[in-house]
C-alpha positions as CSV (number, residue, x, y, z in Angstrom):
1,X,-6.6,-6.8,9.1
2,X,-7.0,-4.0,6.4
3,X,-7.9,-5.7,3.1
4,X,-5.3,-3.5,1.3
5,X,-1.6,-4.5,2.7
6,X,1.9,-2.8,1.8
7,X,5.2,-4.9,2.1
8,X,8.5,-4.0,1.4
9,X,11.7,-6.2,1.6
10,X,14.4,-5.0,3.8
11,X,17.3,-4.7,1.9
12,X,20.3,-3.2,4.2
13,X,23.2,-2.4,1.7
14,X,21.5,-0.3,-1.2
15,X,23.5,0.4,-4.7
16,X,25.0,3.8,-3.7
17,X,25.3,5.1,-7.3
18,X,22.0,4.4,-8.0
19,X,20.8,6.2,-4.6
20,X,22.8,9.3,-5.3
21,X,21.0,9.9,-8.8
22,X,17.5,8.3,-7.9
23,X,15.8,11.6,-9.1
24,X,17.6,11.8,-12.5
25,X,16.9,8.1,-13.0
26,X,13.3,8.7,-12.0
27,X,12.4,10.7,-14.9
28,X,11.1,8.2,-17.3
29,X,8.6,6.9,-14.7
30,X,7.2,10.5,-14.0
31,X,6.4,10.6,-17.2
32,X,5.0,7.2,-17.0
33,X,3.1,8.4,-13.8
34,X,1.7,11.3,-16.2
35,X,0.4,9.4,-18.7
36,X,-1.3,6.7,-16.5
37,X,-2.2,9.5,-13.9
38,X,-4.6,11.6,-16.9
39,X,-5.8,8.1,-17.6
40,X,-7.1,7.5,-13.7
41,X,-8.7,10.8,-13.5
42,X,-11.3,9.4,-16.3
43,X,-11.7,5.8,-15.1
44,X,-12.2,7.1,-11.4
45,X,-14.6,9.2,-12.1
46,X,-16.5,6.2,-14.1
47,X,-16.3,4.2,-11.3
48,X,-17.6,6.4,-9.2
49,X,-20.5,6.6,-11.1
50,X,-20.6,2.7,-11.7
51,X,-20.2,2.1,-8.3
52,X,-23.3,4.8,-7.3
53,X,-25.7,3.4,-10.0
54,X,-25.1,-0.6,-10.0
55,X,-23.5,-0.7,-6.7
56,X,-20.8,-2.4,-7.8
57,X,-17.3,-2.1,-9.6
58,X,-16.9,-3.5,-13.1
59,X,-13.9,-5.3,-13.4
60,X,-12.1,-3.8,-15.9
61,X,-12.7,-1.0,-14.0
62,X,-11.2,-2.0,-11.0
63,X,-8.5,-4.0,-12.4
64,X,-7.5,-0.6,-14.1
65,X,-7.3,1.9,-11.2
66,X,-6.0,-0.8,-8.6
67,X,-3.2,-1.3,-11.2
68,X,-2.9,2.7,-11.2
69,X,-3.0,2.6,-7.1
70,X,-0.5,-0.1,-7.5
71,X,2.2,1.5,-10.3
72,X,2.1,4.7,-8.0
73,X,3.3,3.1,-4.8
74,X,5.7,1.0,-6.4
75,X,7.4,3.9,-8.2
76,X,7.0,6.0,-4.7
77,X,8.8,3.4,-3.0
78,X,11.3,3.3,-5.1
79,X,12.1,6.8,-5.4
80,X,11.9,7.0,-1.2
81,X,15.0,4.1,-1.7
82,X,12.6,1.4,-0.2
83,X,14.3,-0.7,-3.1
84,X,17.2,-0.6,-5.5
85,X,15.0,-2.5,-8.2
86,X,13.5,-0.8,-10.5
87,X,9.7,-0.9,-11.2
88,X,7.6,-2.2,-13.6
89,X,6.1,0.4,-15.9
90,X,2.8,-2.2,-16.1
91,X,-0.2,-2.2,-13.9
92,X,-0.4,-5.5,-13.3
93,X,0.7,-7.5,-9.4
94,X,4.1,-9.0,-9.7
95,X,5.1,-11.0,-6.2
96,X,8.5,-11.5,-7.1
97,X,9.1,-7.3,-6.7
98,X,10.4,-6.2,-3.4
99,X,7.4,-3.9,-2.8
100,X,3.9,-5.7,-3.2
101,X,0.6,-3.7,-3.0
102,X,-1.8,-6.5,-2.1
103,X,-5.5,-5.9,-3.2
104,X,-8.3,-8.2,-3.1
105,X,-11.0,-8.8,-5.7
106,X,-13.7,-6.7,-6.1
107,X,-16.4,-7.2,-4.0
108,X,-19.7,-8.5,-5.2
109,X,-21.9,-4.7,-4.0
110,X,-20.6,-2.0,-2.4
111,X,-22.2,0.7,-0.7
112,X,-23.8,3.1,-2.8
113,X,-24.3,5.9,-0.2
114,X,-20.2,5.1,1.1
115,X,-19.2,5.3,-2.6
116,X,-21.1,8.7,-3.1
117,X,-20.2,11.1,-0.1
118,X,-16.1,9.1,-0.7
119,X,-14.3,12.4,-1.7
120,X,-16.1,14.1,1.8
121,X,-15.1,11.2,3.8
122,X,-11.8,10.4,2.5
123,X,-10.8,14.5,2.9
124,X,-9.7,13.6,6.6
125,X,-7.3,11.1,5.8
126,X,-6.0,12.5,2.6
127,X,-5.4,15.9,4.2
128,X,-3.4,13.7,6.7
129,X,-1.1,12.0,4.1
130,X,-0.5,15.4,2.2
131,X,0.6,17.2,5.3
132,X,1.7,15.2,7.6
133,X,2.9,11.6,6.6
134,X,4.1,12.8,3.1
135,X,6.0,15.3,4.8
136,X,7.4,12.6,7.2
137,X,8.2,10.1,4.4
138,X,10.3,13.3,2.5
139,X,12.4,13.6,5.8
140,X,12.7,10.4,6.5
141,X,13.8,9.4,2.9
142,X,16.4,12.7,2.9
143,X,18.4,10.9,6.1
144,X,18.5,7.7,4.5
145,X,19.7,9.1,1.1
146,X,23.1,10.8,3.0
147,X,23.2,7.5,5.3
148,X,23.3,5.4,1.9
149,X,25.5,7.8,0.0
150,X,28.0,8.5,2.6
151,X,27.8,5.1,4.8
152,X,26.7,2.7,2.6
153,X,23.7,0.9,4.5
154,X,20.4,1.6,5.1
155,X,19.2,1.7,8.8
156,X,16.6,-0.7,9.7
157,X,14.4,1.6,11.7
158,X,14.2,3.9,8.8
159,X,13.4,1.3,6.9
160,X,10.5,0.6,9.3
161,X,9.9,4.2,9.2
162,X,9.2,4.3,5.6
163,X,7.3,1.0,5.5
164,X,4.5,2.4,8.0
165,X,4.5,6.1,6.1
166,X,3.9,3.7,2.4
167,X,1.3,1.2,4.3
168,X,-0.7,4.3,5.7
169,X,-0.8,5.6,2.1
170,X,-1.4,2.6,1.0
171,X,-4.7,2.2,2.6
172,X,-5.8,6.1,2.2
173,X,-5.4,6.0,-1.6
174,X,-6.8,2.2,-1.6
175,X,-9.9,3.8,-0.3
176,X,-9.8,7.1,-2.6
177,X,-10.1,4.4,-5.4
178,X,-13.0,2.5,-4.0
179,X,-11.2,-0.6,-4.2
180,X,-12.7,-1.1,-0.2
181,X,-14.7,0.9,2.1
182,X,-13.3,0.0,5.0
183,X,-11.9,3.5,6.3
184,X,-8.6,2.4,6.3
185,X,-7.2,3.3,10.4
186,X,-5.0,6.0,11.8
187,X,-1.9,4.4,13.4
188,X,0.5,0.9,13.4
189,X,-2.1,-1.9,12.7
190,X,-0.8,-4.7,15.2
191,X,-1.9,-8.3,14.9
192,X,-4.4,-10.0,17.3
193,X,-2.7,-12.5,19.3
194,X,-3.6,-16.0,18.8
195,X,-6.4,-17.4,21.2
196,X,-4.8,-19.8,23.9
197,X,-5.0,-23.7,22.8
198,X,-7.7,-25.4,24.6
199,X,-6.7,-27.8,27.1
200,X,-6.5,-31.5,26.2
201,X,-9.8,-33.1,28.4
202,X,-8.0,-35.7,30.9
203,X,-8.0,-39.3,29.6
204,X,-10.3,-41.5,32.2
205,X,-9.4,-44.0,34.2
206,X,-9.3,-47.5,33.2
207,X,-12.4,-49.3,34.5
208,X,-11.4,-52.0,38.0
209,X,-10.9,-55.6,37.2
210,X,-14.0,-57.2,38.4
């Protein structure tokens, strides 16, 4: 498995009123956004250089811009109506929202030579989610915004829809940040089955009375 997961909670009856005005209500966290998004540019950048010199990421630094990775696709999901609940402002991992960006911790070196040519190597996938899946997501979003609106329920397949759009960008901006570098995979990440249970050996006979 990717060590940078997206999950969402299906909720299937979304506030209407709340869905009809989700960009007005919206505004305070794109200003939000701003402020922590000037903030990113600065910190990034330092751990790029971190990361190239010690190879390693401090971590203040990555408790920062993981927050920063985290704040942005909470907000995002939010504002594609993957949740009625509004998001935290903060930075910090909250399991009890119904959108959770899992990150692990920092690990103890990272590639130096991965970490410096990032921007080149993560330009594939980030083209990808500019053009393709953000266009997706948008669409997607639009049909269950007059579902919600005018029906009242939000369809479980678009649901699904949005979850795999957030997860893929969840992983591409993961990366970005150097919180991993594992390139994070093109496509619906299945789980590997189980391996089948080994037989239990057969007991052996009892020995023959003399």
């Amino acid at each position: 498995m990717y060590p940078i997961s997206y999950e969402a909670d299906f909720n299937p009856e979304p506030n209407r009123w709340t869905t009809f005005f989700r960009l007005i209500l919206a505004i305070p966290w794109f200003v939000v956004a701003l402020f922590w998004g000037l903030l990113f540019v600065f910190t990034h950048f330092i751990a790029w250089i971190a990361i190239v010199i010690l190879g390693r990421y401090p971590q203040w630094l990555y408790d920062f811009n993981s927050g920063v990775v985290r704040f942005g696709l909470r907000t995002g999901s939010w504002l594609y109506l993957l949740t009625d609940a509004w998001p935290p402002f903060g930075l910090s991992d909250d399991s009890s929202y119904p959108v959770r960006i899992n990150v692990p911790p920092p690990a103890a070196s990272q590639s130096r030579l991965k970490a410096l040519f990032r921007l080149v190597l993560a330009l594939p996938v980030l083209v990808l989610v500019s053009y393709v899946t953000n266009f997706a997501a948008q669409t997607i979003a639009f049909g269950a915004w007059l579902t919600i609106v005018f029906r009242g329920y939000m369809p479980e397949w678009i649901f699904t829809a949005l979850v795999e759009c957030r997860r893929f960008e969840t992983r591409v901006f993961g990366y970005a940040a150097f919180l991993t570098d594992d390139y994070p995979p093109i496509g619906l990440e299945r789980a590997k089955p189980a391996p089948p249970a080994a037989a239990p050996a057969p007991e052996s006979p009892p020995p023959a009375a003399a």
